[in-house]
FIMI-753179 format. One record per residue (C-alpha): residue number from 0; chain; x, y, z. Coordinates in steps of 0.001 Angstrom, whole numbers, always signed. Example, Ala and Ser with C-alpha at 12.3 -4.5 7.8 and 13.67 -1.06 7.14 Angstrom:
residues 2
[0,'A',[+12300,-4500,+7800]]
[1,'A',[+13670,-1060,+7140]]
END
This chain:
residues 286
[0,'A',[+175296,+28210,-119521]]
[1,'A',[+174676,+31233,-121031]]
[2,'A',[+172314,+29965,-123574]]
[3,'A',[+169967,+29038,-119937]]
[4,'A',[+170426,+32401,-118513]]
[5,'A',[+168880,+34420,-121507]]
[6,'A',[+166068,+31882,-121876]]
[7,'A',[+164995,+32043,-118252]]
[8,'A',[+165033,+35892,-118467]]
[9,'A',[+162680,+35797,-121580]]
[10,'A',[+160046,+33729,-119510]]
[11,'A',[+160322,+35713,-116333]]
[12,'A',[+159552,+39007,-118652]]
[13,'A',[+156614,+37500,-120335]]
[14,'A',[+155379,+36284,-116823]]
[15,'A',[+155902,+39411,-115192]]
[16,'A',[+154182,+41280,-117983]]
[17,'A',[+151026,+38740,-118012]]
[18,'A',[+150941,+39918,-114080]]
[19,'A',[+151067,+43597,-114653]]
[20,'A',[+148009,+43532,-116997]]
[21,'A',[+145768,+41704,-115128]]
[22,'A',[+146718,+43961,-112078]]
[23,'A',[+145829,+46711,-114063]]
[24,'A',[+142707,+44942,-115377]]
[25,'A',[+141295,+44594,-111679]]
[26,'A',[+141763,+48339,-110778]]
[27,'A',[+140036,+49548,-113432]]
[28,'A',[+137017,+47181,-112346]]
[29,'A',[+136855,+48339,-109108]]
[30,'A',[+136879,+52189,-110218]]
[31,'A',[+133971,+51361,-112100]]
[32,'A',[+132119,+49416,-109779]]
[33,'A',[+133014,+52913,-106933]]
[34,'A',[+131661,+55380,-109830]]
[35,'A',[+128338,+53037,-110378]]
[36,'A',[+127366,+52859,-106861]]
[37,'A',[+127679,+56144,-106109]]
[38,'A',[+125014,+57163,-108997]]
[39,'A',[+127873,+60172,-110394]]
[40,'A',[+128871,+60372,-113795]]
[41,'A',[+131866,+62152,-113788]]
[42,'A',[+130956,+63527,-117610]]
[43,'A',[+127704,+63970,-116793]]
[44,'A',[+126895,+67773,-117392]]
[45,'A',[+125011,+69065,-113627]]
[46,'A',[+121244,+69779,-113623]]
[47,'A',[+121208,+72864,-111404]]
[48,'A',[+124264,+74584,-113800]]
[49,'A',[+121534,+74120,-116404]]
[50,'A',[+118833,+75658,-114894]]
[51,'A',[+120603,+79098,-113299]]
[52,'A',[+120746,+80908,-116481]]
[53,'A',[+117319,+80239,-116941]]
[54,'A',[+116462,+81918,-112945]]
[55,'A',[+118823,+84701,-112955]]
[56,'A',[+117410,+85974,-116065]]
[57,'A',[+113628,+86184,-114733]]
[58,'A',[+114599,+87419,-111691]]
[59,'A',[+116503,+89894,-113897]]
[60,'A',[+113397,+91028,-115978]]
[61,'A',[+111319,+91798,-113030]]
[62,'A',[+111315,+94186,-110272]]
[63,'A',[+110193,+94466,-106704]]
[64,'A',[+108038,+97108,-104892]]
[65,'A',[+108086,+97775,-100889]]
[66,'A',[+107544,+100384,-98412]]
[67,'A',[+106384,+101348,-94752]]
[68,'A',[+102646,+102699,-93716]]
[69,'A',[+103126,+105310,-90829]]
[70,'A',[+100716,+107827,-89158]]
[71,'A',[+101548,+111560,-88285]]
[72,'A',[+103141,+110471,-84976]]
[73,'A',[+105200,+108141,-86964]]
[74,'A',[+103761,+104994,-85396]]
[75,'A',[+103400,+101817,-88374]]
[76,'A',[+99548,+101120,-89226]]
[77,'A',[+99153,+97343,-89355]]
[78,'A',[+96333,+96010,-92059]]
[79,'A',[+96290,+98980,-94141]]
[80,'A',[+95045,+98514,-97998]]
[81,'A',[+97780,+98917,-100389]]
[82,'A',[+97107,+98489,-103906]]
[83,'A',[+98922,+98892,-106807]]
[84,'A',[+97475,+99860,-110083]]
[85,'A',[+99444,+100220,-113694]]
[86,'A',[+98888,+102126,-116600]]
[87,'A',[+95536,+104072,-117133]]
[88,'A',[+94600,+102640,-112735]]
[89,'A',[+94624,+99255,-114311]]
[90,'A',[+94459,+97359,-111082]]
[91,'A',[+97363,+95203,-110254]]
[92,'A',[+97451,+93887,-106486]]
[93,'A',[+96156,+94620,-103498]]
[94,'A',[+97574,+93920,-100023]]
[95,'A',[+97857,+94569,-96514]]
[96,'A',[+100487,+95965,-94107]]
[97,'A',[+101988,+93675,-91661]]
[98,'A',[+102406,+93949,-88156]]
[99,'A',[+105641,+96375,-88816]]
[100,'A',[+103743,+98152,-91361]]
[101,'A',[+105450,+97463,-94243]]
[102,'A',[+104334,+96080,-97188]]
[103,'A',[+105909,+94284,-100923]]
[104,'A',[+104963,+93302,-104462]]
[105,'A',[+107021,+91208,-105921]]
[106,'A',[+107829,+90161,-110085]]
[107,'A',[+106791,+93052,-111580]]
[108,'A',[+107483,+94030,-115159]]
[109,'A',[+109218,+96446,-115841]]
[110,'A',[+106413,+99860,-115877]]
[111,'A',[+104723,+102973,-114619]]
[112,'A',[+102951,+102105,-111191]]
[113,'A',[+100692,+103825,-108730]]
[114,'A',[+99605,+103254,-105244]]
[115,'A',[+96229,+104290,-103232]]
[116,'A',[+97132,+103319,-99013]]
[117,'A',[+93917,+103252,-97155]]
[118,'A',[+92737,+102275,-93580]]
[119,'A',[+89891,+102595,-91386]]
[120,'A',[+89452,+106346,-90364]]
[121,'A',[+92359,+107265,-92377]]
[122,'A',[+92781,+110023,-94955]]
[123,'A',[+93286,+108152,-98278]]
[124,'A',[+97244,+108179,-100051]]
[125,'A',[+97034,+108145,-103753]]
[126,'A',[+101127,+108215,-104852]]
[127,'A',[+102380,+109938,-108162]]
[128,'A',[+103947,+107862,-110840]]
[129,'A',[+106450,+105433,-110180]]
[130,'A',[+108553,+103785,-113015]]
[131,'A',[+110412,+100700,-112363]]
[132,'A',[+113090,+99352,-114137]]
[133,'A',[+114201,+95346,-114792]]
[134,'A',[+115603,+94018,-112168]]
[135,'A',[+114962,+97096,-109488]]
[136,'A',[+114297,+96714,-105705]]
[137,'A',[+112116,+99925,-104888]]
[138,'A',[+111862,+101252,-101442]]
[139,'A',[+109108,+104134,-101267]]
[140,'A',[+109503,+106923,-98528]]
[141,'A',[+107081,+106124,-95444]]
[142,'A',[+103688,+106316,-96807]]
[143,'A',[+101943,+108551,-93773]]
[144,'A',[+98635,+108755,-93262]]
[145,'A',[+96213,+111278,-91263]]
[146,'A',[+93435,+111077,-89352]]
[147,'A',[+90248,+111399,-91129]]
[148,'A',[+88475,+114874,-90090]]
[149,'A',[+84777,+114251,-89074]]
[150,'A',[+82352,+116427,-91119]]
[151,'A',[+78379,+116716,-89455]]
[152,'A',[+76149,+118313,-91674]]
[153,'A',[+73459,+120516,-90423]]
[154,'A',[+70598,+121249,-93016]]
[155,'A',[+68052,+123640,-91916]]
[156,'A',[+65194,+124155,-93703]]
[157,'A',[+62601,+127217,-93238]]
[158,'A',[+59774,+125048,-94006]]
[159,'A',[+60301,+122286,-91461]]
[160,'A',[+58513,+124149,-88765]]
[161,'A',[+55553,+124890,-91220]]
[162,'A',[+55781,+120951,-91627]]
[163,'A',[+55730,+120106,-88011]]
[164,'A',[+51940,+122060,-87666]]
[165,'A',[+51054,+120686,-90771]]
[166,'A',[+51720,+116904,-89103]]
[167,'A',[+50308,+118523,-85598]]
[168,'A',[+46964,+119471,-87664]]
[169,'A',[+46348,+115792,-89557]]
[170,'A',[+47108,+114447,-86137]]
[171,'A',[+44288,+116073,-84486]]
[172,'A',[+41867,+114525,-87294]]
[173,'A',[+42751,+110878,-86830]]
[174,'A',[+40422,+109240,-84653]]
[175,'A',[+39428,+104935,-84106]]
[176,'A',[+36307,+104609,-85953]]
[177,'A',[+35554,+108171,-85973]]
[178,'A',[+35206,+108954,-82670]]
[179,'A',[+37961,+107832,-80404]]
[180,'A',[+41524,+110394,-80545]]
[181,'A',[+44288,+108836,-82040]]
[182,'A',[+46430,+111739,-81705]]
[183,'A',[+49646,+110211,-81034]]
[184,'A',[+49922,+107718,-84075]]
[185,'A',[+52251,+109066,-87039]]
[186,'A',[+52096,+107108,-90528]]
[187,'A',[+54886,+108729,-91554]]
[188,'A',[+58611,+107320,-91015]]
[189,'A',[+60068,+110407,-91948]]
[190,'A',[+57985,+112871,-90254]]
[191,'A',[+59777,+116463,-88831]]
[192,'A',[+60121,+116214,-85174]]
[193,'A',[+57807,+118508,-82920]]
[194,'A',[+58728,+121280,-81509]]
[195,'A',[+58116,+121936,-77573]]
[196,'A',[+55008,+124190,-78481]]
[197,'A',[+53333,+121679,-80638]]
[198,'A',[+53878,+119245,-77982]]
[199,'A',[+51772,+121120,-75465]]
[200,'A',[+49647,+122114,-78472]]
[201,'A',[+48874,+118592,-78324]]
[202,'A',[+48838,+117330,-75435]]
[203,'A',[+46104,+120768,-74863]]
[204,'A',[+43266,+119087,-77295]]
[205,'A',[+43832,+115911,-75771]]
[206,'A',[+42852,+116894,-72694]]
[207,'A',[+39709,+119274,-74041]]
[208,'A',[+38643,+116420,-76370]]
[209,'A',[+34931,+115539,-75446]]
[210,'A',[+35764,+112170,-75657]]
[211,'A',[+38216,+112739,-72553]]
[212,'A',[+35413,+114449,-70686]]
[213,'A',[+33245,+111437,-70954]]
[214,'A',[+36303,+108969,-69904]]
[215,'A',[+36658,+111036,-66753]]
[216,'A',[+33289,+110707,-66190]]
[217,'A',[+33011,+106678,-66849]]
[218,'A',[+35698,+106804,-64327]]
[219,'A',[+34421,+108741,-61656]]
[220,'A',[+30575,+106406,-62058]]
[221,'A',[+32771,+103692,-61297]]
[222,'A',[+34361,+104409,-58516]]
[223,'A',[+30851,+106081,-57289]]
[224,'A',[+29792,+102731,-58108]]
[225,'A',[+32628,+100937,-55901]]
[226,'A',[+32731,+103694,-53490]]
[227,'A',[+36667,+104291,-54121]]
[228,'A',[+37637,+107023,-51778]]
[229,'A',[+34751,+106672,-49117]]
[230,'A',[+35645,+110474,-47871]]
[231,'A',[+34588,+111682,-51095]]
[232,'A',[+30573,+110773,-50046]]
[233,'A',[+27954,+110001,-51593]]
[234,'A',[+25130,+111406,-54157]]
[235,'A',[+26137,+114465,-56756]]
[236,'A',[+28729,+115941,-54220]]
[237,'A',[+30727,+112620,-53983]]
[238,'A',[+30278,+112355,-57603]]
[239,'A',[+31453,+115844,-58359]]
[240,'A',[+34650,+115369,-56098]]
[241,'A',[+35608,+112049,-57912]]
[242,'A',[+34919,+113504,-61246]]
[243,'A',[+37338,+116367,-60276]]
[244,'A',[+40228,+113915,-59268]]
[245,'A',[+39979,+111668,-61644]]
[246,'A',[+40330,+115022,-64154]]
[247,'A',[+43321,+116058,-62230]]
[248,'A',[+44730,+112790,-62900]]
[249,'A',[+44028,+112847,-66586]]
[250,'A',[+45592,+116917,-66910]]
[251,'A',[+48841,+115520,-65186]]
[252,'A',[+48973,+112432,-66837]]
[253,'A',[+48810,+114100,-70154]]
[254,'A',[+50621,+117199,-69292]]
[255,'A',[+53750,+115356,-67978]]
[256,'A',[+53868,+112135,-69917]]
[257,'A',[+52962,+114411,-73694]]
[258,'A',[+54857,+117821,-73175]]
[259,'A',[+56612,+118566,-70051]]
[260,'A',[+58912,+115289,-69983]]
[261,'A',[+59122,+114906,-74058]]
[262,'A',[+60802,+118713,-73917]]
[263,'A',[+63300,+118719,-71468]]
[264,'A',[+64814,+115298,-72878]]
[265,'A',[+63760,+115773,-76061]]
[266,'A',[+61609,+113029,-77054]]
[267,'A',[+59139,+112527,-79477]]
[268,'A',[+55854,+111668,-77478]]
[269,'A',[+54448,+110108,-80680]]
[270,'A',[+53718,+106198,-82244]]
[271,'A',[+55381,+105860,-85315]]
[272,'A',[+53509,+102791,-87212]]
[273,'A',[+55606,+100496,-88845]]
[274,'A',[+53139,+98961,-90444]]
[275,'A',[+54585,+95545,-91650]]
[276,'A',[+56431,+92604,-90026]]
[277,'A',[+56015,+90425,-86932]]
[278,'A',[+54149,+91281,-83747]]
[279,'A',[+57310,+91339,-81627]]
[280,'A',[+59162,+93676,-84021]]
[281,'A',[+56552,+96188,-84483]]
[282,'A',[+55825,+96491,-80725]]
[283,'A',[+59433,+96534,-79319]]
[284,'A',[+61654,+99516,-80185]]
[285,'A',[+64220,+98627,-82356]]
END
């Protein structure tokens, strides 16, 4: 009886041991199966751990520049030209302001820097030395800039009035062919203007020209000819009074349209010749 007891015992321990191993078998399968679909190794040393040492110690090493472009009333300037220059102005960067005014460079090494701020009818802002160190974050003071003063230069020279008669003189000598006036023609781009004298100077010898004389009396033949103004008549007295009109006409003309109008909004009553290009450009004014 007893002898049964102890040998069913034995085989209920060996089959109760053969069950706890291949229990244990199938967990272990299905851990491994888990870990492989979800792509971890557990041992596997992390990417991004490896990498950080690498970041932090450029980030580190280099240094960062900003600041604010203001004017006097302490408004921000938006597109203003910032750049940044090293040792002996060797140029670094240049950029612009933003709409808030401000303004950044970033990695920089570690140096001596300078900055020159400028903007359209702004005075020009040329800082002093600034040394950055690794790893820094520089804010400048507001850079402020003022409005640029408008210089007008006046040259007077006591020989421009000589050179106005001088120009007066060689105008009086050019004529068409020899015989028509060209008075009014300049050749020169750069010639002084005329004074109010020189205009009436001028306009004077155009009128006393011979060649004017016999235009006024072309004129009045032809409207003899036509018989313009019937109440002047006939014969040399009709003549005579449409010869004296048509003079009138020419003094007034001349007077007004050479010297009197050309002074008071002072105008130069001359041609300039260009001298080169198309027909339409050297007819139109520019």
């Amino acid at each position: 009886m007893i002898f049964d007891v102890v040998r069913w015992s034995k085989r209920f321990v060996i089959a109760a041991s053969i069950l706890l191993i291949f229990c244990g078998l199938a967990r272990s399968t299905a851990l491994a199966q888990e870990s492989f679909s979800s792509g971890e190794l557990p041992d596997a040393p992390s990417q991004t751990g490896a990498q950080s040492p690498a970041i932090s110690s450029q980030q580190e090493s280099s240094a960062n520049l900003s600041g604010t472009v203001i004017d006097k009333r302490g408004d921000v300037l938006q597109g203003a030209r910032v750049t940044l220059s090293g040792p002996a102005d060797t140029p670094i960067g240049t950029v612009q302001s933003g709409v808030d005014g401000q303004f950044q460079f970033k990695g920089l090494q570690p140096n001596v820097y300078k900055l020159t701020v400028t903007a359209p009818g702004m005075t020009t802002f040329i800082s002093s030395d600034i040394p950055l160190l690794a790893g820094e974050f520089h804010i400048l003071p507001p850079v402020t800039l003022a409005i640029s003063p408008v210089t007008t230069s006046v040259t007077v020279s006591g020989k421009s009035k000589q050179l106005s008669e001088e120009q007066v003189h060689i105008a009086e000598q050019q004529r068409i062919v020899g015989v028509i006036p060209n008075f009014y023609s300049s050749y020169d781009w750069n010639a002084p203007p005329m004074l109010a004298k020189q205009k009436f100077q001028l306009s004077i010898r155009s009128i006393i020209d011979p060649v004017s004389f016999l235009s006024v009396a072309g004129i009045a033949g032809a409207e003899q000819y036509e018989n313009v103004f019937p109440a002047y008549g006939g014969g040399i007295e009709g003549y005579g009074k449409r010869y004296g009109a048509a003079f009138a006409n020419h003094v007034s003309a001349t007077l007004l349209g050479r010297a009197v109008y050309p002074s008071i909004f002072h105008q130069d009553p001359r041609y300039f010749y260009k001298g080169k290009g198309a027909l339409k450009s050297r007819t139109l004014p520019e």
